[in-house]
C-alpha positions as CSV (number, residue, x, y, z in Angstrom):
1,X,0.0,0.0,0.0
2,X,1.1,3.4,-0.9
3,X,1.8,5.7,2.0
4,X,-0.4,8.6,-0.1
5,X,-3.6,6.1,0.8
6,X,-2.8,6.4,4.5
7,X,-3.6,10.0,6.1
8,X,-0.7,10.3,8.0
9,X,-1.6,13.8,9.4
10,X,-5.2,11.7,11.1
11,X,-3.1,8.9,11.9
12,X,-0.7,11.4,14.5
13,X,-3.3,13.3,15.4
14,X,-5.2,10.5,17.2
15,X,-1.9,8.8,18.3
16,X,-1.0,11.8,20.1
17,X,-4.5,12.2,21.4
18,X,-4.7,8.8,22.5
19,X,-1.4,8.9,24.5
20,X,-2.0,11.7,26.3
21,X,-4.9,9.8,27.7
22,X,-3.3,6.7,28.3
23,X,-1.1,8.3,30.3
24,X,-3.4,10.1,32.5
25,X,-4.2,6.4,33.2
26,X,-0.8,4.9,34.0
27,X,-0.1,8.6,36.2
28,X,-3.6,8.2,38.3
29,X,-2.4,4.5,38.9
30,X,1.2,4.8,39.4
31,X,1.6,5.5,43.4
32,X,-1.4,3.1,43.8
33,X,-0.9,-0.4,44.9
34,X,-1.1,-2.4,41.7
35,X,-2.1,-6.6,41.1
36,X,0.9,-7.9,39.2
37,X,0.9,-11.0,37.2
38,X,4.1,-13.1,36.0
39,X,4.4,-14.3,32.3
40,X,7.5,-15.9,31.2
41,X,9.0,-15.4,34.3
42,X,9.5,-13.7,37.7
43,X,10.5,-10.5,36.3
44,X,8.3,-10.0,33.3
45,X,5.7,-8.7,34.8
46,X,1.7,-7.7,33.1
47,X,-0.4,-5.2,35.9
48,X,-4.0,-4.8,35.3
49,X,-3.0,-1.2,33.3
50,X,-1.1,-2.7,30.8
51,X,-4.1,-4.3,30.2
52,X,-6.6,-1.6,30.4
53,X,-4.6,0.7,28.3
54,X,-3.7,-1.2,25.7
55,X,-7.5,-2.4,25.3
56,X,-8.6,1.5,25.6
57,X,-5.7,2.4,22.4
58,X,-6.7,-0.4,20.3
59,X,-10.7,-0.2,20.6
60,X,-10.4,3.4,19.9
61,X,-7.8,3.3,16.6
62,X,-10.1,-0.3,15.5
63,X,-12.7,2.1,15.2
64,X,-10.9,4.6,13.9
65,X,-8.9,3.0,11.4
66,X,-11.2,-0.6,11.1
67,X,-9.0,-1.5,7.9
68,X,-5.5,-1.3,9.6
69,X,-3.2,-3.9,11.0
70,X,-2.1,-4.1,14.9
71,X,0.7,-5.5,17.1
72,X,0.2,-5.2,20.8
73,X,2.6,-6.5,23.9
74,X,-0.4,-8.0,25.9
75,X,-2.6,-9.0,23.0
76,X,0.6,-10.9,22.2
77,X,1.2,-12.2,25.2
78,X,-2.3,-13.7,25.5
79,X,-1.8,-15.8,21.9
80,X,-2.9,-13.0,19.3
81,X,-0.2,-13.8,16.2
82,X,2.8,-11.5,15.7
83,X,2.5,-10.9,12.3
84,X,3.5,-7.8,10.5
85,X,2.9,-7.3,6.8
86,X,2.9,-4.3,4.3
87,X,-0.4,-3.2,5.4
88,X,-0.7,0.1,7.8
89,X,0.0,-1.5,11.3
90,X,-0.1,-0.1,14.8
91,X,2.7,-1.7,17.0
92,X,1.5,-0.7,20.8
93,X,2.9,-1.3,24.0
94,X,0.9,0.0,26.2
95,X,3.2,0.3,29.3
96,X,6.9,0.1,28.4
97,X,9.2,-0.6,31.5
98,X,6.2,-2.4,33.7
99,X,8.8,-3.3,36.2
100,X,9.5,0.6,36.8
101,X,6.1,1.0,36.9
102,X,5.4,-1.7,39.4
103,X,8.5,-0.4,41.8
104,X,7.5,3.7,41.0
105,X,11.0,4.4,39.3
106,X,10.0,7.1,36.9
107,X,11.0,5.9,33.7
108,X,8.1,4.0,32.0
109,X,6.1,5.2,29.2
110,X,3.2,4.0,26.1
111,X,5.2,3.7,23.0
112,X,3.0,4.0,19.8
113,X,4.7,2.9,16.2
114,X,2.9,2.9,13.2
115,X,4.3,1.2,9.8
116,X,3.5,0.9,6.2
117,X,4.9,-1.3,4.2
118,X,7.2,-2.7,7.0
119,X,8.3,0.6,7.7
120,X,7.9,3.3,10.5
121,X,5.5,6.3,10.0
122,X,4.7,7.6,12.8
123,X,6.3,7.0,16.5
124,X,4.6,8.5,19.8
125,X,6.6,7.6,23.2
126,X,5.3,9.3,25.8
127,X,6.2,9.2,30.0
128,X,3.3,10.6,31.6
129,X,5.6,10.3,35.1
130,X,7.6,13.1,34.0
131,X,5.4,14.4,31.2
132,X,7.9,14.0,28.3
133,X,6.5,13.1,24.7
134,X,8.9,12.1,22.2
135,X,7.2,12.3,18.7
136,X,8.2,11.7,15.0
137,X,6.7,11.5,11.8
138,X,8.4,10.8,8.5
139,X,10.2,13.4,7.0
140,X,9.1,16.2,9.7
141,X,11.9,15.9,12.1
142,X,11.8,14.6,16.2
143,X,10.3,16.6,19.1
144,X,10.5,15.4,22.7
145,X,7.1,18.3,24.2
146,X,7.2,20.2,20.8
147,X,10.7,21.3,20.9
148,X,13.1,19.3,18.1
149,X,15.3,17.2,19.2
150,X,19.0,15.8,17.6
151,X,21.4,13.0,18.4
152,X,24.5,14.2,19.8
153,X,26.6,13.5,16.8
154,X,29.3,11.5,19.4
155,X,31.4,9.3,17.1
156,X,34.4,8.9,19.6
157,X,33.7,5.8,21.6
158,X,35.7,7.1,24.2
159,X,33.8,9.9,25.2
160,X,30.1,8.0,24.1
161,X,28.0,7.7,27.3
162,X,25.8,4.1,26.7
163,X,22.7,2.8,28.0
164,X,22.5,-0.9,28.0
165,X,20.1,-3.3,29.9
166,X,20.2,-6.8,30.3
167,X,17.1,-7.1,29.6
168,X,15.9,-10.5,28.5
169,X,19.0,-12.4,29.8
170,X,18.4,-15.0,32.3
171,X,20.2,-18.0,31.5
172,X,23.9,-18.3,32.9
173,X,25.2,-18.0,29.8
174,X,23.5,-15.3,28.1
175,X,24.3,-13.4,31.6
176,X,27.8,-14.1,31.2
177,X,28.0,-12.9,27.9
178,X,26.0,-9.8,28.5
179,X,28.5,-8.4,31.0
180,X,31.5,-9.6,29.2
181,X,30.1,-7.3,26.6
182,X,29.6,-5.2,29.2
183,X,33.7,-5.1,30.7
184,X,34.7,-4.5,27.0
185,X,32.2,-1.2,27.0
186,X,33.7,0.1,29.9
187,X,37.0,-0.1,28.9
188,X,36.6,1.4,26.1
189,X,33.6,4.2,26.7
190,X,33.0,7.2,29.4
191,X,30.0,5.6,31.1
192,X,27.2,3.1,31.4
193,X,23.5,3.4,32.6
194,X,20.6,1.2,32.4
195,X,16.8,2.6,33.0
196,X,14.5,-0.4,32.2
197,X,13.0,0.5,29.3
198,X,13.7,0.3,25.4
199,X,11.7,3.0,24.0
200,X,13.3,5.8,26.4
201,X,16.7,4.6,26.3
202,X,16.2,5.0,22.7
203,X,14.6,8.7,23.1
204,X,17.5,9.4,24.8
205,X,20.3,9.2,22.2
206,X,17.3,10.7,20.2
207,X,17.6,14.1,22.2
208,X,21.2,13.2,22.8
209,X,21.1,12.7,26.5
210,X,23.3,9.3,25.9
211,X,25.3,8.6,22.6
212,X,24.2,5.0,22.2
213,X,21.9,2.2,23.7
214,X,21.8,-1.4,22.8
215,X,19.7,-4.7,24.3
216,X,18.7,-7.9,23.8
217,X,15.5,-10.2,24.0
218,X,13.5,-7.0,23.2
219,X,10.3,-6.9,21.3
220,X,8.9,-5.0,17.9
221,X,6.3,-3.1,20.3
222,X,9.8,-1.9,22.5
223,X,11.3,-0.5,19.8
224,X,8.9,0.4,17.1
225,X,8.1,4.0,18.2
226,X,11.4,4.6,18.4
227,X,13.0,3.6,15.6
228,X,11.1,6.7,13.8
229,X,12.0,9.1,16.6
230,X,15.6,7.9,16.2
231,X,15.8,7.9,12.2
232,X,13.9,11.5,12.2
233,X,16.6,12.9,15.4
234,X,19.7,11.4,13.3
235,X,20.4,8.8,14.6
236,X,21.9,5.2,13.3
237,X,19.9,2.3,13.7
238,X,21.3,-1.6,13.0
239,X,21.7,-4.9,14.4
240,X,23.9,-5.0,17.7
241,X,25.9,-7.0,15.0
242,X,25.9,-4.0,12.0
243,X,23.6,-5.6,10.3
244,X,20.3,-4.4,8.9
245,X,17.8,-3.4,11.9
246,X,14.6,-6.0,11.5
247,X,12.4,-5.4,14.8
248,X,11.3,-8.6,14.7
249,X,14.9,-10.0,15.7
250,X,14.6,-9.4,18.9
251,X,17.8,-6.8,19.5
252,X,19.1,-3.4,18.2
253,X,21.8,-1.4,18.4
254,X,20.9,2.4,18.6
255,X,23.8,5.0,18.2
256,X,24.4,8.9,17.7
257,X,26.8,8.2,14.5
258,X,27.6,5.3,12.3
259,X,31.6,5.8,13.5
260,X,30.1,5.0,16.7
261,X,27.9,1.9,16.1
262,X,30.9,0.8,14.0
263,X,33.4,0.6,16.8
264,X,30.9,-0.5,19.5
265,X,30.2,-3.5,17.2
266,X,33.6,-4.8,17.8
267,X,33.1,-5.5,21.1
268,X,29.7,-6.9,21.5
269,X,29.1,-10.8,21.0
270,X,25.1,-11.2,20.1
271,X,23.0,-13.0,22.7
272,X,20.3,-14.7,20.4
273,X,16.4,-14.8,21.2
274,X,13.9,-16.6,19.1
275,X,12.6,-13.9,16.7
276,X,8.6,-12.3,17.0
């Protein structure tokens, strides 16, 4: 489908509107005491708002857009296929960084990506904590609340300040291997942070606040959003292994320059997930 039968300008319009209200949802409920549920394991946690906001976004945009496409973390998790094709598709998840959430650490947010033909149109990320709303639409720049935003342009790895999580990583191994990877950054970088979630850590080299960010056992709905917010800010997107980004391989690398992405690459050995 051509992206001139899609009305982009409706389509961000009721993203935007949408995550505004979503996130008056996760605020009202995020000092609150909250039921948590466990999926594929003692740390991947589902409360009873990721599951009310991500029904609220997608009944709304169904009966919006009834003929597009849609993705969603908890639909997912509750059997819905993962299937993404050339037709317009919203990739939703509806609380990104539940575990911050759960614990009240302030970085957790609703990412909203939207793709045609496999690729990202539109990305809303929005932390309605501390009321920053990253935005992008093809070919009209980033914002994080209106105000454009630009990756740092860092492309010496010594002075690059990275944000990497270990996410996904639970066996031994894949531990191991993530802070090997981990001992080789430090040597060779000014600093490491984690925050918990995907889709800030990648606004953040968006507006420059770190140069790079990389993780595995992510999903499409972590990093769709952002991958638009990123490309639109400047950024380089790829596999933590140079290759290609494809958000349905479960990793990316996300960095302020492709100098930078080329040297970090050196030193990361790829910890492999079973693909969306």
């Amino acid at each position: 489908m051509s992206t001139d039968e899609v009305d982009l300008d409706e389509c961000f319009k009721v993203a935007k509107r949408l995550a505004f209200e979503a996130g008056k949802m996760i605020k009202d409920a995020f000092s609150q005491k909250k039921n948590v549920e466990t999926k594929a394991s003692f740390s991947d946690l589902v409360t009873e708002t990721d599951k009310r906001v991500e029904d609220s976004l997608f009944s709304t945009i169904r009966q919006t857009f009834p003929s597009h496409c849609f993705i969603g973390e908890e639909s997912t998790s509750a059997g819905a296929q993962c299937e993404l094709t050339d037709r317009p598709t919203w990739i939703i998840d509806p609380i990104d960084g539940t575990t911050n959430f759960v614990h009240t650490f302030p970085f957790t947010c609703i990412s909203i990506g939207f793709l045609v033909n496999k690729k990202a149109m539109i990305g809303i990320i929005y932390n309605p904590v501390l009321d920053d709303m990253y935005t992008a639409r093809a070919g009209h720049g980033a914002f994080c609340n209106d105000k454009k935003i630009h990756v740092s342009g860092c492309n010496d790895y010594s002075q690059a300040l990275l944000i990497i999580d270990t996410g996904a990583c639970a066996k031994n191994e894949d531990i191991d291997c993530h802070y090997e990877n981990m001992r080789r950054h430090k040597k060779h970088s000014r600093g490491i942070r984690a925050i918990g979630s995907a889709a800030l850590s990648m606004c953040l080299v968006a507006c420059g606040a770190a140069d790079a960010y990389y993780e595995f056992g992510i999903h499409c709905w972590d990093m769709a959003a952002g991958v638009i917010i990123v490309e639109e800010a400047g950024g380089t997107l790829c596999g933590p292994d140079g290759s290609t980004l494809n958000i349905l391989e479960r990793s990316c690398l996300v960095t302020s320059s492709k100098k930078l992405a080329q040297d970090m690459v050196k030193d990361i050995t790829i910890v492999h997930f079973p693909s969306d």
